[in-house]
N, C-alpha and C positions, 0 to 999 in steps of 0.2 A: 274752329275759331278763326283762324288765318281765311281762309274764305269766305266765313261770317260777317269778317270784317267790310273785305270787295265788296260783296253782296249788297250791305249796307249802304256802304258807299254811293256805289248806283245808284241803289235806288233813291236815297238821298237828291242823288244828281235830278232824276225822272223826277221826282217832284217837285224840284225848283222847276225845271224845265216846264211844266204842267203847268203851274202857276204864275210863269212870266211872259210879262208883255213885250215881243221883243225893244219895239217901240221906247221904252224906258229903259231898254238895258245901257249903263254910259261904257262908249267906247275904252275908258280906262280901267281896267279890269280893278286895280284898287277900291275905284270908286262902287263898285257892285262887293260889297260887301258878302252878303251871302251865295253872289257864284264862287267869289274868292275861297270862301270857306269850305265848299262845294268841290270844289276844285283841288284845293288843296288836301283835304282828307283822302279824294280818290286816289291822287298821287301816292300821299304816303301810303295807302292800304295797299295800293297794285304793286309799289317794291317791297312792300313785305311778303306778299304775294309771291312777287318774282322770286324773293330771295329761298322762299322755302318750299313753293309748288312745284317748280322750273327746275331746281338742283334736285337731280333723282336722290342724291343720297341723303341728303336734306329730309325730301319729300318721306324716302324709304323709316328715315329715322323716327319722322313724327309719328306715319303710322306704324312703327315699333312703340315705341311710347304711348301712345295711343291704346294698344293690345297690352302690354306690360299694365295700364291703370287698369284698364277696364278689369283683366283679368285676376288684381289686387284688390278690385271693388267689389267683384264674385266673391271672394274667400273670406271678405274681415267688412261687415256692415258698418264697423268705427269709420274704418278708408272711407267706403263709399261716402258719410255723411261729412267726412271734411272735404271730400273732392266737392260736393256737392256745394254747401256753404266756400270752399274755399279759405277753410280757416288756416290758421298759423301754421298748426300744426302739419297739414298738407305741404308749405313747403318746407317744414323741416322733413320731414319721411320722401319728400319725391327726391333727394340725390339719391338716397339709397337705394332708390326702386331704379332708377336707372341705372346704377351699376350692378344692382342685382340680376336685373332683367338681360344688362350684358352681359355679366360672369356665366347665363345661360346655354345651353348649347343650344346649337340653332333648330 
């Protein structure tokens, strides 16, 4: 998801870029409305990026978390189908998967 996001981002970016004329781009960056927006989304996606690709324990966490769903999504086909929809109920049951998952021995 976190890298979903960058990913998008980009490519977001490449396709403005693909379809502008530099010619009309106005010098103040306000005025370009959609580089703005362009711009701005990659922004915030790269520091959320940053904040959880870059910090190993971060990083290490998500892919714990990560392994903890999937392997709650094997066992109980309910899980699976609320992770999938993301219903309500998904985040009521995900604090306790993560402290389950950490009460775990490694």
């Amino acid at each position: 998801v976190v890298a979903g996001g960058i990913v998008t981002a980009v490519d977001d970016m490449k396709v403005w870029l693909q379809g502008v004329v530099m010619e009309q781009v106005d010098f103040a960056l306000s005025e370009n409305c959609a580089l703005r927006d362009c711009l701005f989304e990659l922004e915030q996606q790269w520091e959320i990026g940053e904040r959880y690709l870059t910090n190993v324990d971060g990083f290490r966490g998500l892919m714990d978390l990560a392994t903890a769903l999937q392997g709650v999504s094997e066992e109980s086909e309910d899980f699976a189908a609320c992770v999938e929809d993301l219903s309500p109920t998904f985040f009521l049951v995900l604090p306790r998967v993560l402290w389950l998952s950490a009460l775990l021995p490694a």
